[in-house]
C-alpha positions in Angstrom: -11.7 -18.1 -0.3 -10.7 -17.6 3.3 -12.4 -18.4 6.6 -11.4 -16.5 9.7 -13.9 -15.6 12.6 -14.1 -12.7 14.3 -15.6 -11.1 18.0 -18.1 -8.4 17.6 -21.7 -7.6 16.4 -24.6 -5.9 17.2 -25.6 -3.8 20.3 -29.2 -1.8 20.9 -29.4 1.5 20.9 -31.9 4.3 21.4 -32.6 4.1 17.4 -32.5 0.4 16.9 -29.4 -1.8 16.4 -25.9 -1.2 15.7 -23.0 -2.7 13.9 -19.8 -2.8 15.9 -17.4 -3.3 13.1 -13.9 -4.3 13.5 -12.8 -3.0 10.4 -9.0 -3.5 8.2 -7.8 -0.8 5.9 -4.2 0.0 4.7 -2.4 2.8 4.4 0.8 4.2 2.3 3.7 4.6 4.4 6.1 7.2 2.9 7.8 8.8 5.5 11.2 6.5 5.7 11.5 3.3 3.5 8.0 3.0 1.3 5.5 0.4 2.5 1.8 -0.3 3.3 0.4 0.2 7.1 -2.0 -2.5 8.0 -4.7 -0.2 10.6 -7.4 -2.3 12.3 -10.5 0.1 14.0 -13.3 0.0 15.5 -16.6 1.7 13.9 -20.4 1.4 14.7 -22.7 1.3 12.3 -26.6 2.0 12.6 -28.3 -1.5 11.1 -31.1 0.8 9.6 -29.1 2.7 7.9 -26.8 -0.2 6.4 -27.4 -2.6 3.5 -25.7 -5.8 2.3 -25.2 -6.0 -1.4 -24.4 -9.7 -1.6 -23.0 -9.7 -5.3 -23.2 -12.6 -7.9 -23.5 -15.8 -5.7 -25.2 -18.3 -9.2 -26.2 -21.5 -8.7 -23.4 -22.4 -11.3 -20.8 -20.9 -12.8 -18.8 -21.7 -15.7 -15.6 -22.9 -13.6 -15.9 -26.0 -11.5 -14.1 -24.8 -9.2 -15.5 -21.6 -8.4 -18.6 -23.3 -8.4 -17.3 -25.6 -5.8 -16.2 -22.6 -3.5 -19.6 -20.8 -3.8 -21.5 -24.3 -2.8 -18.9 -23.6 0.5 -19.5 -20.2 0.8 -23.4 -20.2 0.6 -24.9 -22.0 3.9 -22.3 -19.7 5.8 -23.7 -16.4 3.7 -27.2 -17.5 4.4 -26.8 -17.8 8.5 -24.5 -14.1 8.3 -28.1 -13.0 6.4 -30.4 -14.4 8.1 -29.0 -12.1 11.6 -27.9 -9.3 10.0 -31.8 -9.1 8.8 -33.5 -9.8 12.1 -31.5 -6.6 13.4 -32.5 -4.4 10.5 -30.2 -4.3 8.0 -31.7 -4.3 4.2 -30.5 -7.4 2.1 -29.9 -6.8 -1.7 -29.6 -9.9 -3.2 -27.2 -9.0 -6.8 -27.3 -12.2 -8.9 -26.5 -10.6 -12.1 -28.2 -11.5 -15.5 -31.0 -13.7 -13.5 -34.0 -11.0 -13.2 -36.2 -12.8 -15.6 -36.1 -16.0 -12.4 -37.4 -13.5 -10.2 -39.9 -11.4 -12.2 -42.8 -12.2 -9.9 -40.6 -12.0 -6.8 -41.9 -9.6 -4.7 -38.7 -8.6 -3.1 -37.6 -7.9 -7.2 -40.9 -5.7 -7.5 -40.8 -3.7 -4.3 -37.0 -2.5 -5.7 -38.7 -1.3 -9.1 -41.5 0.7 -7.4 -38.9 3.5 -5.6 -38.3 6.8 -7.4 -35.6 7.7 -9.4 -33.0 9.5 -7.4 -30.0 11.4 -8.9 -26.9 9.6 -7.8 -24.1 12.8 -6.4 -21.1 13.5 -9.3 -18.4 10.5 -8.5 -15.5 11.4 -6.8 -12.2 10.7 -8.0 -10.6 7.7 -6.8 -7.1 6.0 -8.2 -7.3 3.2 -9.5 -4.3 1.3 -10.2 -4.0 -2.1 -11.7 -5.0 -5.4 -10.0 -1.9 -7.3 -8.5 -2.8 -10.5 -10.6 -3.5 -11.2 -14.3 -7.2 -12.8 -14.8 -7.1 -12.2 -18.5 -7.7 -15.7 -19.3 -10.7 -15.8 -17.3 -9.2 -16.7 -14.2 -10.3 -20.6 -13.6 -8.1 -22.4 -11.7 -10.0 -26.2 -12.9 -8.9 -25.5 -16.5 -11.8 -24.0 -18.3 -11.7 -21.2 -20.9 -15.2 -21.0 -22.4 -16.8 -18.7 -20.8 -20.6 -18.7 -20.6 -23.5 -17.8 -18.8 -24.2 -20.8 -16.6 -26.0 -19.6 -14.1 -29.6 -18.9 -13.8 -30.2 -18.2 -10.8 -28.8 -17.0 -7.0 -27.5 -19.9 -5.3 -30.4 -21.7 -3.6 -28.6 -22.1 -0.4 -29.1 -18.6 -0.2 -32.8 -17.3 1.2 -34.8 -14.6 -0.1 -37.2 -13.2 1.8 -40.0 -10.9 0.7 -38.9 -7.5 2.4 -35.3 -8.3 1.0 -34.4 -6.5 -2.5 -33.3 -8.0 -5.6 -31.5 -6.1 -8.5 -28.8 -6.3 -11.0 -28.9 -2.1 -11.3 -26.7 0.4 -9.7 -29.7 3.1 -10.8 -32.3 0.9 -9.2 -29.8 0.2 -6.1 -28.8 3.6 -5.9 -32.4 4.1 -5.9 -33.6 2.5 -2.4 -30.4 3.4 -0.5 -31.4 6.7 -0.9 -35.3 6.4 -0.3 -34.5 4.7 2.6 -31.6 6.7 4.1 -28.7 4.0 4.0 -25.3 5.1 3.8 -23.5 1.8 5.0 -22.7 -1.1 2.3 -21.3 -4.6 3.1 -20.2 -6.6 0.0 -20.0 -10.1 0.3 -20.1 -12.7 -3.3 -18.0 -13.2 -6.1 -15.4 -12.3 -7.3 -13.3 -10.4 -5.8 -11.5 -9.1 -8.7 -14.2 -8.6 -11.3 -18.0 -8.4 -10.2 -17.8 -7.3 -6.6 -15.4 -4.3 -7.6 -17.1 -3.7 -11.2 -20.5 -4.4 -11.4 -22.7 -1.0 -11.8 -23.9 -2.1 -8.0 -20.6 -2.9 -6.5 -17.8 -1.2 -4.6 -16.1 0.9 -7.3 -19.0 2.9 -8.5 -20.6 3.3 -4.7 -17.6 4.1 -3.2 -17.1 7.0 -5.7 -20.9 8.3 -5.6 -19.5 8.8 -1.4 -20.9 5.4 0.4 -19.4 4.1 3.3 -18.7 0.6 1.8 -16.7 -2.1 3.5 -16.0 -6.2 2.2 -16.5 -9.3 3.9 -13.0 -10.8 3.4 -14.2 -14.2 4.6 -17.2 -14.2 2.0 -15.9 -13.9 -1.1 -13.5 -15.0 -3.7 -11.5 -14.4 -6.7 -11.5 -15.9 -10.4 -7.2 -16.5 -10.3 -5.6 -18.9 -12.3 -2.4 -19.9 -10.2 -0.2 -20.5 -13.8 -0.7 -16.2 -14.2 0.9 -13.9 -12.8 2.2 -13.5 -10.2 2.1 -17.1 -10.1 0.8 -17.7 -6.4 -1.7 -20.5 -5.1 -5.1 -18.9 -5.7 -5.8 -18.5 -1.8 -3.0 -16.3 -2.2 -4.6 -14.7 -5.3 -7.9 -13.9 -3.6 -5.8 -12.3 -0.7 -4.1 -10.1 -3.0 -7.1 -9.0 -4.0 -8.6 -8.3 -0.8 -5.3 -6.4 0.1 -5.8 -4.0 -3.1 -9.3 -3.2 -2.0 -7.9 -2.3 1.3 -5.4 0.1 0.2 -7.3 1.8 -2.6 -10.9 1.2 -2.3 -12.7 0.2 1.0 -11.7 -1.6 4.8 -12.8 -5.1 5.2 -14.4 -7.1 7.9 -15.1 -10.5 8.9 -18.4 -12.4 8.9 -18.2 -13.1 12.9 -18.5 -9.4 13.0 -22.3 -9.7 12.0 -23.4 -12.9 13.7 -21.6 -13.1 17.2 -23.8 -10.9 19.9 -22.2 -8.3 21.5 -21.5 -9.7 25.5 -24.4 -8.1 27.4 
């Protein structure tokens, strides 16, 4: 997990409030000796038309020590929320395998009562494989057995009743487009498993054609530093966040949804 801050936020506009992103992608460099381009941009983003998908934060998790960077990670999620939500920005809480916790939730009812809408045909994206090994489950605190320990989204985390709760692409896919939204921020855990696989996450809504960046500073990966390629797992999760740069989405930092814009 990694903490950096960053400078912009949100503005006002004739439609509402926008999201000045400061946004990191990579590129392939072919043209002379092979290599990546790191190119930083600037992008605005209506808040109305943008969602955050924050993506398996559990009260516990099988591994100590991810548990231990998610009780971190939380308070700081919850403050980036809390303004991203005063400005307009729909929160979908994604705390997978916990809907029975919030059955009479209303923000888990108001998500079930939209439409069905037919998501487009996915696109074709590469996808090559991850630059580290988590095939032993990826704890870096020793455990191996691997259960559901979690029952719930981190309580740190606040859910408020207009927010949306779901563990469904269909039913995700569902409000963005009822409501318009073609902006996703991802922000949870992990990096290299839920946030890019889950039927809600980056993978699958980058191919159905949303405009999807990750909060680098909000998230983490399951590495084990004894697999390959044998790196602390700091330097694991940045790995990770490089990979989604070059082949999936940019990232951004948290600062650039809490710090006002100078006015």
């Amino acid at each position: 997990m990694i903490f950096d801050i960053a400078r912009n936020a949100f503005s006002a506009s004739a439609n509402g409030d926008v999201l000045s992103l400061s946004i990191r992608r990579q590129e392939a460099r072919t043209v002379g000796r092979n290599g990546w381009r790191v190119i930083e941009e600037e992008v605005n983003w209506q808040a109305d038309e943008t969602a955050i998908i924050v993506v398996d934060m559990w009260n516990k998790h099988w591994s100590w020590g991810a548990t231990e960077r998610v009780n971190i990670m939380a308070p700081r999620m919850n403050i980036v929320l809390h303004r991203a939500r005063q400005s307009g920005v729909q929160i979908i809480h994604a705390p997978s395998d916990t809907m029975d916790f919030y059955k009479e939730h209303p923000a888990r009812a108001v998500i079930q009562e939209f439409p069905h809408a037919d998501p487009p045909p996915e696109r074709e994206m590469p996808d090559p494989p991850q630059p580290v090994d988590a095939s032993d489950g990826g704890s870096d605190t020793g455990e191996t057995n691997m259960y559901g320990a979690w029952h719930r989204q981190h309580p740190d985390i606040e859910i408020e009743d207009a927010d949306a709760i779901s563990d469904n692409g269909q039913e995700v896919y569902n409000l963005l487009a009822h409501k318009g939204i073609q902006n996703l921020i991802f922000m949870g855990v992990h990096t290299n498993m839920c946030v890019l696989g889950r039927s809600f996450a980056i993978k699958q809504m980058v191919k159905w054609g949303f405009n999807a960046v990750l909060v680098r500073d909000l998230t983490d990966a399951m590495y084990n530093p004894f697999k390959p390629p044998y790196v602390s797992h700091e330097e694991g999760t940045r790995l990770i966040i490089e990979y989604i740069e070059k082949f999936w989405c940019p990232t951004i930092l948290s600062g650039d949804l809490t710090t006002p814009e100078p006015g």
